[in-house]
DODRENVO-90440 format. One record per residue (C-alpha): residue in one letter; x, y, z. Coordinates in steps of 0.02 Angstrom, whole numbers. Example, Ala and Ser with C-alpha at 12.3 -4.5 7.8 and 13.67 -1.06 7.14 Angstrom:
BEGIN
- A/615/-225/390;
- S/684/-53/357;
//
This chain:
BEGIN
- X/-362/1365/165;
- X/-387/1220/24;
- X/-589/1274/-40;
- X/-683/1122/-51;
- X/-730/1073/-222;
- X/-915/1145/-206;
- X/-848/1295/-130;
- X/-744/1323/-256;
- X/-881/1302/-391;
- X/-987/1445/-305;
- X/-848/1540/-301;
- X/-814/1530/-478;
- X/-1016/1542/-535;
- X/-1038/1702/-400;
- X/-989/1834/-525;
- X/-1084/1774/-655;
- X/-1257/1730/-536;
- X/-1230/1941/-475;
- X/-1214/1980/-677;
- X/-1370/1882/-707;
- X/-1471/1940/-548;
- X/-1420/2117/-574;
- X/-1452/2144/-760;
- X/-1594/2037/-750;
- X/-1664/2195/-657;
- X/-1616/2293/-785;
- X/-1455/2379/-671;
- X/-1287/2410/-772;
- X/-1223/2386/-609;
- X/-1249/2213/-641;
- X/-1076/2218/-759;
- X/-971/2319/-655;
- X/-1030/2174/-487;
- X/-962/2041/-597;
- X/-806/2120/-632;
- X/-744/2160/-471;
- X/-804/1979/-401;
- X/-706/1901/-555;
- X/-543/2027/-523;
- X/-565/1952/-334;
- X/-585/1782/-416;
- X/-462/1769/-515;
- X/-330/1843/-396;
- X/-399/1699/-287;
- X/-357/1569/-421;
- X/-184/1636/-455;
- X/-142/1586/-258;
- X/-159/1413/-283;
- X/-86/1377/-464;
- X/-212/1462/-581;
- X/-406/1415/-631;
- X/-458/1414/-841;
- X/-651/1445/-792;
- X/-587/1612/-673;
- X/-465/1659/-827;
- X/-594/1664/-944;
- X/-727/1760/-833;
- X/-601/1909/-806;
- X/-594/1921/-983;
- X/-760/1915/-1010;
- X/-810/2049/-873;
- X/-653/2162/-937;
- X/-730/2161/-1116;
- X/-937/2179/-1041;
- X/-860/2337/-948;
- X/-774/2401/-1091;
- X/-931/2369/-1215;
- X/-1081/2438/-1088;
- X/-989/2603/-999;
- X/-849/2650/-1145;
- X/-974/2622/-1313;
- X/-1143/2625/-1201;
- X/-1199/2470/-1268;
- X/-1338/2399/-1185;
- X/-1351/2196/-1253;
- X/-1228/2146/-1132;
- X/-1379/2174/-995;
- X/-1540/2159/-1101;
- X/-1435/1986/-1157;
- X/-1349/1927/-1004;
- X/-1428/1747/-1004;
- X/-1392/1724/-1173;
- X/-1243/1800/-1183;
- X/-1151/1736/-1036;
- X/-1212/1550/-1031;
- X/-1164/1552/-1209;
- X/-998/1629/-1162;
- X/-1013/1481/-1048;
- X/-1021/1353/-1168;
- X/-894/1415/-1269;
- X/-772/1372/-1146;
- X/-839/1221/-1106;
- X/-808/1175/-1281;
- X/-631/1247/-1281;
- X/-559/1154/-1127;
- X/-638/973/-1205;
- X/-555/1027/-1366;
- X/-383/1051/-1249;
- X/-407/906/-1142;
- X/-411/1000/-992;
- X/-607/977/-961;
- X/-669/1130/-851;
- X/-743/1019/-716;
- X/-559/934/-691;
- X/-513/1065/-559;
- X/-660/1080/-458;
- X/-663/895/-448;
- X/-476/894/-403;
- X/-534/991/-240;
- X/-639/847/-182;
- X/-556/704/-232;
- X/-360/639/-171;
- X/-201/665/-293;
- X/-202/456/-304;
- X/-366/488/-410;
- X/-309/637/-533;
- X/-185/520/-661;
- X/-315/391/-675;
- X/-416/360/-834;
- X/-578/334/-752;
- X/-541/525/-678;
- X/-505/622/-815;
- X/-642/523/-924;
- X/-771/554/-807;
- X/-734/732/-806;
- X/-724/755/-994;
- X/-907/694/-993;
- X/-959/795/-828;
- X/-889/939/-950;
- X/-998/883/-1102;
- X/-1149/875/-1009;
- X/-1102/1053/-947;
- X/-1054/1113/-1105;
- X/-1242/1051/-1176;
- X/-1314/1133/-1037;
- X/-1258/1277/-1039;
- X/-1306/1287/-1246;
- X/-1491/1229/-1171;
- X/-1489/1389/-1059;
- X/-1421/1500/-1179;
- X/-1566/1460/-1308;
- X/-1683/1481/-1173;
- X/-1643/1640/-1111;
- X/-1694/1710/-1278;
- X/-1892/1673/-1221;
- X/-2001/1788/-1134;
- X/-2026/1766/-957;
- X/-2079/1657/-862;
- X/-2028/1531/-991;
- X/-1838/1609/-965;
- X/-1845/1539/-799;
- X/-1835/1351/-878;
- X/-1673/1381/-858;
- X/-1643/1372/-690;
- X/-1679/1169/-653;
- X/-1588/1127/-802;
- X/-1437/1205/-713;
- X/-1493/1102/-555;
- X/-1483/936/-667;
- X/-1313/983/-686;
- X/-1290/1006/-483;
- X/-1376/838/-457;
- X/-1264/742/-587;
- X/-1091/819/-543;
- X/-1134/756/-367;
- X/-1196/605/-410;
- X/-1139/552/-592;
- X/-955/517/-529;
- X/-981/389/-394;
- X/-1096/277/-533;
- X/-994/297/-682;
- X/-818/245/-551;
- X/-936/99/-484;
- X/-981/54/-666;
- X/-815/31/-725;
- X/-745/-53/-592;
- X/-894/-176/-602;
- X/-856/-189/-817;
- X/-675/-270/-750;
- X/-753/-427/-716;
- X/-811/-525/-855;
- X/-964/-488/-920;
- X/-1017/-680/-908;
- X/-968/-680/-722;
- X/-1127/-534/-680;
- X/-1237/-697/-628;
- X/-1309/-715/-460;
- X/-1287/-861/-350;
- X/-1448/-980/-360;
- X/-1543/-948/-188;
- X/-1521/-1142/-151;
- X/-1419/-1216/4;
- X/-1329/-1361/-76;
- X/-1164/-1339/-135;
- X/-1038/-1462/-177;
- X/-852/-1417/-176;
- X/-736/-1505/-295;
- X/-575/-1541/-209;
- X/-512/-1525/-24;
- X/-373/-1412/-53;
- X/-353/-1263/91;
- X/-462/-1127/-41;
- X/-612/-1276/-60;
- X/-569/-1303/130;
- X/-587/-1130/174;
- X/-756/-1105/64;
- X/-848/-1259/126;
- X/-814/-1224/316;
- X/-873/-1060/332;
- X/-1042/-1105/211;
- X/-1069/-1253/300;
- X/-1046/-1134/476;
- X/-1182/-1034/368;
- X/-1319/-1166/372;
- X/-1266/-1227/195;
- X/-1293/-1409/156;
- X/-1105/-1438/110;
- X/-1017/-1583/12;
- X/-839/-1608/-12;
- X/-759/-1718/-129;
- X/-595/-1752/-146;
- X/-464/-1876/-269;
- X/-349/-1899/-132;
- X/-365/-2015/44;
- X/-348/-1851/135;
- X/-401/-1677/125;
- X/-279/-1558/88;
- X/-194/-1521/-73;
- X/-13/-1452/-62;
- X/-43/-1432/137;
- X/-40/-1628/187;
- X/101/-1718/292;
- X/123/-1893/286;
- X/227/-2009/395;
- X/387/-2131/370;
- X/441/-2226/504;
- X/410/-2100/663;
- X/474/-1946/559;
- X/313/-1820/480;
- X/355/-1721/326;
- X/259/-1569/231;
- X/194/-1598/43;
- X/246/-1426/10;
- X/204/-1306/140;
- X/344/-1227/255;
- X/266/-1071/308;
- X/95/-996/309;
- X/60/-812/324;
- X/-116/-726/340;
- X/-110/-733/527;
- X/-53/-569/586;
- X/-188/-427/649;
- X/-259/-413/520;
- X/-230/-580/408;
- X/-363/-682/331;
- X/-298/-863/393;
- X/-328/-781/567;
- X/-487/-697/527;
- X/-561/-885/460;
- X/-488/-968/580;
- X/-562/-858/738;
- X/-735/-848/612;
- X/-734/-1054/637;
- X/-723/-1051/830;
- X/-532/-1076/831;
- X/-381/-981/919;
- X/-233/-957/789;
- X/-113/-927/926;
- X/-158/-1124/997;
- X/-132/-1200/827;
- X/22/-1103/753;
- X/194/-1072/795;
- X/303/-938/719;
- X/423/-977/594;
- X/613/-918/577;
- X/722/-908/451;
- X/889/-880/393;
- X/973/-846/200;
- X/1136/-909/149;
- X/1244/-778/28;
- X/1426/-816/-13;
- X/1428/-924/113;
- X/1375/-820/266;
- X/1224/-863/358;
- X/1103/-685/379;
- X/976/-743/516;
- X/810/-654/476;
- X/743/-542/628;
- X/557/-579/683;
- X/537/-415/715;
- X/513/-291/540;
- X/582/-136/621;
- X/744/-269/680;
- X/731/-343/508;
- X/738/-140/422;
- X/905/-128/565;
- X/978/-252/527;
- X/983/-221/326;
- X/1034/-29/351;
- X/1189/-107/469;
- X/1240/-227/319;
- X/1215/-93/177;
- X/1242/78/275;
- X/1267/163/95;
- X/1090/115/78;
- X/1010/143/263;
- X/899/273/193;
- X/821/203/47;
- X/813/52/146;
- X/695/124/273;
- X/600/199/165;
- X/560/68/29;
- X/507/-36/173;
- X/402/93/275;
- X/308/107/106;
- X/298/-79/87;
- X/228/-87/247;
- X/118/59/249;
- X/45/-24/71;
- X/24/-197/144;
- X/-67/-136/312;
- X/-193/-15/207;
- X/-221/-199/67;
- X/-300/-295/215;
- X/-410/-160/284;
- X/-563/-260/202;
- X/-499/-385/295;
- X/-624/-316/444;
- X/-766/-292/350;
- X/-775/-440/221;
- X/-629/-591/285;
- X/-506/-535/130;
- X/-439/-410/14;
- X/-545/-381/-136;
- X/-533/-369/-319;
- X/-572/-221/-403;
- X/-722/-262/-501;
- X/-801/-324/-308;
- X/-768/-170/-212;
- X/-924/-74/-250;
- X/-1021/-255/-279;
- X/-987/-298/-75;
- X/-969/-122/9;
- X/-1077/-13/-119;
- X/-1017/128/-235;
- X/-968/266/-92;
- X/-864/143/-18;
- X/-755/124/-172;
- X/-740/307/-224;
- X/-647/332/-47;
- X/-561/179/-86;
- X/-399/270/-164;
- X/-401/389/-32;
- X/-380/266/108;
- X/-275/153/30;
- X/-148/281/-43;
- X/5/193/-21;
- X/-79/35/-68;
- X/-176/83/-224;
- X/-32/218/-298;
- X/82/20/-314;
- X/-53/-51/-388;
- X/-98/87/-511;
- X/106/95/-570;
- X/102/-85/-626;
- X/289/-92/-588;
- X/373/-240/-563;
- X/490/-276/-407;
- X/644/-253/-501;
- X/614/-109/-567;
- X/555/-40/-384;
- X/707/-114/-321;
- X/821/-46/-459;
- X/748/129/-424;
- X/801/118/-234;
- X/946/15/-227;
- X/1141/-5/-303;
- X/1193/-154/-220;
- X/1150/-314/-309;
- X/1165/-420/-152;
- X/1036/-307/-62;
- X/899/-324/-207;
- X/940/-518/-195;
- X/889/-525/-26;
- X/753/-447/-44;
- X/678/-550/-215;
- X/732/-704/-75;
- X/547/-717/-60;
- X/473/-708/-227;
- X/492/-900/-228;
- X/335/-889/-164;
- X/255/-844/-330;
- X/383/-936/-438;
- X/429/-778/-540;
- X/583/-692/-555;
- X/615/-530/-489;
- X/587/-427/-649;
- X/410/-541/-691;
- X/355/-518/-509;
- X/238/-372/-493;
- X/260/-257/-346;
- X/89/-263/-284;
- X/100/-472/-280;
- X/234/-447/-168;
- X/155/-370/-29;
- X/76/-487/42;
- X/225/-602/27;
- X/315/-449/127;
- X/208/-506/255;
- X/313/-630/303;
- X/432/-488/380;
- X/317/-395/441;
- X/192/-494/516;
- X/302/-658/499;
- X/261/-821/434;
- X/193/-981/555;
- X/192/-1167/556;
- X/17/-1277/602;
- X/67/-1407/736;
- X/83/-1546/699;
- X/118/-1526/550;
- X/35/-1452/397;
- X/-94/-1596/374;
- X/-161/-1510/542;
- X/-224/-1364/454;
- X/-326/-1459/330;
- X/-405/-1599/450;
- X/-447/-1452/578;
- X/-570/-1364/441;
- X/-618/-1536/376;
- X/-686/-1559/564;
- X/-748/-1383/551;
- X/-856/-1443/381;
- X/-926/-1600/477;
- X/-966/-1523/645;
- X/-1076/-1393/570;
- X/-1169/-1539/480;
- X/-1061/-1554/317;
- X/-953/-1698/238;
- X/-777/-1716/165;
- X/-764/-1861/66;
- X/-601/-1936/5;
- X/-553/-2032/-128;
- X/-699/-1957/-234;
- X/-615/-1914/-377;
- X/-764/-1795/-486;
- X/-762/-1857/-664;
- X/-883/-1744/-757;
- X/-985/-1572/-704;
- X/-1181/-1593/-759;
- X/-1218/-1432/-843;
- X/-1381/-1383/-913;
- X/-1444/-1228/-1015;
- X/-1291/-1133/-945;
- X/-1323/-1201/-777;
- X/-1228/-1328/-656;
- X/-1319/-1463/-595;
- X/-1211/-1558/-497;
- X/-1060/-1677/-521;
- X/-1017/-1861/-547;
- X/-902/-1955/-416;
- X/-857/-2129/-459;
- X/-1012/-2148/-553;
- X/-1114/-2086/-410;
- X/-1228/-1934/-449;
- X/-1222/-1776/-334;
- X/-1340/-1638/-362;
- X/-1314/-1474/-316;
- X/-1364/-1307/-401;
- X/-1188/-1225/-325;
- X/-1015/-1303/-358;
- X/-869/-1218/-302;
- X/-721/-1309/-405;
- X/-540/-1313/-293;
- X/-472/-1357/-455;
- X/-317/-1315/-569;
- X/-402/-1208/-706;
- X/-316/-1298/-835;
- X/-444/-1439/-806;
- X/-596/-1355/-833;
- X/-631/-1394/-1007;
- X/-615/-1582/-970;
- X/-710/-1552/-827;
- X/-862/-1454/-882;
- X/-859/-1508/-1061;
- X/-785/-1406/-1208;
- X/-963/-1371/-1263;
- X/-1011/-1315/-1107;
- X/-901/-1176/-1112;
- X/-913/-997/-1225;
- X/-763/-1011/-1383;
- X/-675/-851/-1295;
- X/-683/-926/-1108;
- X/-623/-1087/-1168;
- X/-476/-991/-1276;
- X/-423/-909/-1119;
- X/-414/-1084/-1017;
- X/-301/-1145/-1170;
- X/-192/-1003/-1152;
- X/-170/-1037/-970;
- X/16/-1077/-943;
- X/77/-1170/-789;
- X/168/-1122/-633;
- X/333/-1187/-601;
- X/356/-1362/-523;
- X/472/-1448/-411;
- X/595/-1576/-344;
- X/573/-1610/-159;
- X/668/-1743/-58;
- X/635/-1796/107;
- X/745/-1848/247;
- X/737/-1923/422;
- X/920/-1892/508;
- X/992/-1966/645;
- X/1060/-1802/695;
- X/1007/-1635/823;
- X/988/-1507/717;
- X/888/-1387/835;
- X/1024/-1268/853;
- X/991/-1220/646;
- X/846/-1109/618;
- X/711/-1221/554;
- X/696/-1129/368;
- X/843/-1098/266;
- X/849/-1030/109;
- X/1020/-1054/7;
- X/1049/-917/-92;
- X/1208/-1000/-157;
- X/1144/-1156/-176;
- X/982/-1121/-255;
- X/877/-1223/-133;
- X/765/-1207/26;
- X/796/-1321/155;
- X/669/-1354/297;
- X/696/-1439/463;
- X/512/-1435/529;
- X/557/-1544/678;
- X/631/-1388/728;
- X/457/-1308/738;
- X/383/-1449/821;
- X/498/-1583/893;
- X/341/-1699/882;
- X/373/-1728/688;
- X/541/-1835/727;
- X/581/-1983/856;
- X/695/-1883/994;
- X/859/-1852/947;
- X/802/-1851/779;
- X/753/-1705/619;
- X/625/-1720/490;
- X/701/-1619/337;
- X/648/-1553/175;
- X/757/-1499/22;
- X/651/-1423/-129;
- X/700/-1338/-288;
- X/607/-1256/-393;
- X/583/-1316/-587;
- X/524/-1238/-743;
- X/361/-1314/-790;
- X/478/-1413/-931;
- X/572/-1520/-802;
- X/395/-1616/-797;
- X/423/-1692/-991;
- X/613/-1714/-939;
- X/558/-1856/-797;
- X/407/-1911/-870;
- X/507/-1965/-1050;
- X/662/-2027/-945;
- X/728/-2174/-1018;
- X/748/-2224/-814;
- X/625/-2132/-706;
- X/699/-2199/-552;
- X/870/-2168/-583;
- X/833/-1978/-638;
- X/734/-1980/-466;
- X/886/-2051/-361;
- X/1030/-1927/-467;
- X/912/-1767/-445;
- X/901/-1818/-255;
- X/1086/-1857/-233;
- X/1127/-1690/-328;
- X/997/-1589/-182;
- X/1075/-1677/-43;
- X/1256/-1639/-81;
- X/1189/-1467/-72;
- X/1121/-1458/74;
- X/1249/-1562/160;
- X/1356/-1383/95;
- X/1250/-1306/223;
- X/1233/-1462/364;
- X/1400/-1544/357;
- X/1381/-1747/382;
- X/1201/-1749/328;
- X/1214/-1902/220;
- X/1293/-2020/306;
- X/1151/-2003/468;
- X/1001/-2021/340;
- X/880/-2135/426;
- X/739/-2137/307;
- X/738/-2048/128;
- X/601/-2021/-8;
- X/569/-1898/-155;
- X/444/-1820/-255;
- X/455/-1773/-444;
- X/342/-1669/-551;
- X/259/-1819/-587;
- X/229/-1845/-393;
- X/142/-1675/-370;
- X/39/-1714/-530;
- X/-30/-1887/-453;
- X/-71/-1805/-278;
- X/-129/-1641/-330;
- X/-195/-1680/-528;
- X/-113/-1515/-553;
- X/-49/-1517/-734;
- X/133/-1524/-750;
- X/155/-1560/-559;
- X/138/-1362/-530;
- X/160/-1328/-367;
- X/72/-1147/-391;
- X/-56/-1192/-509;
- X/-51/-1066/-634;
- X/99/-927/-690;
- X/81/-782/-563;
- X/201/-683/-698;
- X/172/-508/-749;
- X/201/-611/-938;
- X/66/-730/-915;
- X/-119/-753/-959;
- X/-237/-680/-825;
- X/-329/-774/-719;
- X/-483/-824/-741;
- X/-627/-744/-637;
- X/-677/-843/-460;
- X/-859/-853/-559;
- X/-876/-941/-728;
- X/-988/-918/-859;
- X/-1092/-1085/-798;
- X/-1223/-1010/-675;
- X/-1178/-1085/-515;
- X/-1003/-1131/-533;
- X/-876/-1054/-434;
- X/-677/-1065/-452;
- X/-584/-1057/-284;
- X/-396/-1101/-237;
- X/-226/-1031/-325;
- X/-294/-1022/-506;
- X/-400/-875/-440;
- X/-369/-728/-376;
- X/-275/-685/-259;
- X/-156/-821/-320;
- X/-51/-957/-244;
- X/-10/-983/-58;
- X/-96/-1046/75;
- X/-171/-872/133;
- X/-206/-799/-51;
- X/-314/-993/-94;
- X/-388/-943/87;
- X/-443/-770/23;
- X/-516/-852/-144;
- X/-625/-971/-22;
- X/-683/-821/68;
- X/-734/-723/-75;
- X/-843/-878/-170;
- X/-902/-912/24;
- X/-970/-740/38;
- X/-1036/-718/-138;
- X/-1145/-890/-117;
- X/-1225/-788/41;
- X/-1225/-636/-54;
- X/-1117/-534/45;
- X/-1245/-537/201;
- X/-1102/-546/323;
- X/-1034/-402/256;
- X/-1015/-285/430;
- X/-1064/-97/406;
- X/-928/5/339;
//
């Protein structure tokens, strides 16, 4: 049986506590007890791979036996204290000097194999070891005074209980906390006003559960509607999507659900599910909505790679289920640095040990190519499966492994569509805002944040003052400095916002067809043609006059294509060509297409920048590549100013700028809705 790691330490200390005890009596028997328990020892460590501290106390006992009953030397009794804690020491001092601290693999017994690699392990042991080490020099030294003052000995040797029991859990805590910024360690002022600055889904999200919280809540927003990226606007009976064709979050466990069912509301009366189908070489692969169909289904197509197929995907999913299990306790996943902050020290040191799967991907750093390269052969197969990471805007090999899991999501928990449209979503927790005694006001553009002595005050709204000591910005990071004032802002904080780089942008185009296209599956994704089309009139037949589909082409652009339209000697024409060129492809996919268009329109780069004041038109706010800057923390160094939406983390998507609202929500409380965990 595996000793526990205290266990394991008695075991290890019992020959030397019988040396002590006995010779402390003055019995030589006191030598030959601690050999035999060290012989029994050590044989014991050599059945599960070997111990330095049981090593080094057989050869300690071998030589005592040899020096007291084969030369009759007595110091090895009159001495013991001195003699063996110094011994003690010693090898303390040897196994820092090897790297191999002494504590490392008693602590190995109580702690998972996820834990042992990590630097915050094997550094907390080297300085459980020094402490030791020091200790056992203390003892030594005191064992050389007359009793009772000998005995002084003894609770120093208890400090070292008490802190090898306790000492881990605050210096793990500790560091995880030192990951956030040390500007972001302010409190939340204990006020009830808070303004949010922009209606996108994360400001959304933030301001409807507050306001549900008794917060006096304010919303303002540039725009004549709430929403961001997740509006719908109407041409001539036919309802298009700004930009969102799928939401996830809203599976068991998923924090659009968990929001959702916090504000009063059933998902399952406000969603339908989405489904999906890829085009490669020109055959259609229809996407099961069921994972263990969807892991079939692959293993049929590449039966050379049914194994590593099952099993990449088990472990995706066995990682993504263990990410949301906060989900329960706090709404959302967490960041590192706010694990211990919301559910306390002994919640994180288990952390790793209940999210193996989950916290072994995000401790390899590896990027989804390289996980795929080390599963796969078949280029197609790793193709399909980086389908998805135009969710992020990154390519496969720029695309960490642990961003992708949620997106994974969308197979195994699958991905759903508001009805009505996505504009549904945002008016539905704009009502939530105002029915719990909050307001959403649009076309308030904010034109300056009021800061004072490191504080926020409140904001100015078409030259109308709003005071607040809380402001939760739904902004694109980029614009803080012009927000908040350069001189507001510390020189290194303001560096990192100027080193921000922007996500990739988009072309979109927008048709109303005089055709019945129910019999496609309402999101395809062109593989060939580098394009998504989606026909959300196929998800609700509302969106379209009957007989009719709503469709939406979009392409994703480098963050450059926004200076290619905005300098265009023609802006129009550029606009018509690029819509022209994304129409021919799709009518690859839906022969006729073209000549049934009923009503066409486009947006540009530009287009996203005017509706969203998202800098280059980005459609995902910021990078989300493993190349680019990091984000910047969802607390600033401004007291009172929060950042929500997809320049925070999580990142981009309508369930990771849900998951940023959460967070800032429950932080403002300070984490009192926390449930016991």
């Amino acid at each position: 049986m595996r000793a526990s790691g205290w266990l394991w330490a008695a075991l290890l200390f019992a020959p030397w506590i019988a040396y002590w005890v006995l010779c402390g009596l003055g019995y030589r028997a006191g030598v030959l007890a601690g050999l035999a328990l060290a012989a029994l020892v050590y044989a014991a460590s050599r059945r599960v791979g070997g111990s330095m501290m049981a090593s080094a106390t057989i050869v300690y006992f071998m030589a005592a036996a040899s020096l007291t009953f084969i030369l009759g030397l007595r110091w090895l009794i009159d001495y013991s204290g001195t003699l063996g804690y110094g011994f003690l020491c010693a090898m303390c001092t040897l196994s820092l000097a090897i790297k191999n601290p002494f504590t490392y693999e008693v602590s190995k017994r109580d702690y998972p194999e996820v834990y042992w690699s990590t630097p915050e392990f094997r550094m907390v042991n080297m300085q459980l070891t020094t402490l030791w080490a020091g200790l056992f020099l203390a003892c030594s030294i005191i064992n050389l005074l007359p009793h009772p003052l000998s005995l002084a000995s003894h609770p120093l040797i208890a400090v070292g209980i008490i802190a090898s029991a306790i000492y881990p859990r605050v210096y793990v805590a500790k560091s995880m906390r030192k990951l956030a910024p040390a500007y972001a360690r302010w409190r939340p002022p204990a006020a009830r006003e808070v303004i949010v600055v922009g209606a996108g889904i994360g400001g959304l999200a933030c301001a409807a559960l507050l306001a549900k919280r008794g917060f006096k809540v304010t919303v303002l927003e540039q725009h004549y509607k709430p929403g961001g990226y997740c509006t719908s606007f109407k041409r001539k009976g036919f309802t298009f999507d700004a930009g969102v064709e799928s939401i996830s979050g809203l599976g068991p466990r998923g924090p659009v659900r968990w929001l959702l069912e916090e504000l009063g509301y059933s998902p399952s009366a406000l969603f339908v599910r989405t489904e999906e189908a890829y085009v490669i070489r020109g055959e259609w692969v229809r996407i099961p909505a069921d994972y263990s169909s969807f892991i079939e289904m692959l293993c049929k197509r590449y039966p050379s790679e049914a194994e590593a197929i099952r099993k990449f995907l088990s472990e995706a999913e066995a990682a993504y289920r263990e990410m949301y299990k906060e989900v329960e306790l706090v709404g959302s996943p967490l960041p590192e640095p706010l694990i211990a902050e919301a559910l306390g020290p002994d919640y994180l040191m288990k952390y790793p040990s209940e999210h193996p799967s989950f916290y072994r991907i995000l401790s390899s750093k590896m990027t989804l190519r390289e996980a795929l390269d080390s599963y796969f052969k078949s280029e197609e197969l790793k193709k399909i499966l980086s389908t998805l990471t135009g969710y992020l805007g990154t390519p496969p090999e720029e695309t960490s492994l642990a961003s992708m899991l949620p997106i994974f999501g969308y197979y195994i928990d699958g991905g759903y569509y508001p009805k009505g449209g996505s504009q549904a979503l945002a008016d539905l927790l704009a009502e939530a805002i105002r029915r719990h005694g909050g307001q959403v006001l649009t076309s308030h553009r904010v034109e300056k944040v009021l800061v004072e002595n490191g504080a926020v005050k409140g904001v100015v709204a078409r030259g109308k003052l709003f005071k607040a000591p809380i402001v939760v910005l739904n902004v694109n990071a980029m614009n803080i400095p012009e927000l908040v004032g350069e001189e507001n802002l510390p020189p290194d904080y303001l560096k990192h916002l100027r080193g921000l780089k922007p996500s990739v942008t988009a072309f979109m185009v927008y048709l109303g067809v005089e055709m019945d296209l129910s019999q496609h599956p309402p999101l395809i994704k062109s593989l060939d043609e580098g394009i998504g089309v989606v026909i959300n009139s196929n998800l609700d037949p509302s969106l379209a006059p009957q007989g009719h589909s709503s469709i939406s082409i979009i392409a994703l652009l480098p963050p450059e294509a926004y200076h290619e339209f905005k300098s265009a000697p023609d802006y129009k024409a550029r606009k018509q060509a690029m819509a022209d060129e994304l129409i021919a492809k799709a009518e690859r996919l839906i022969p006729g297409l073209r000549s049934r268009i009923v009503v066409q329109d486009a947006a540009t780069p530009l287009t996203f920048e005017r509706y969203t004041l998202n800098p280059y038109g980005a459609i995902y706010a910021l990078s989300q590549s493993t190349r680019a800057p990091k984000r910047p923390y969802f607390k600033t160094p401004i007291r009172g100013l929060y950042l929500v939406g997809a320049s925070t983390f999580p990142g981009a998507g309508i369930e990771a700028v849900v998951i940023s609202g959460i967070i800032a929500a429950n932080d403002i409380s300070g984490w009192k809705h926390v449930k016991a965990c």
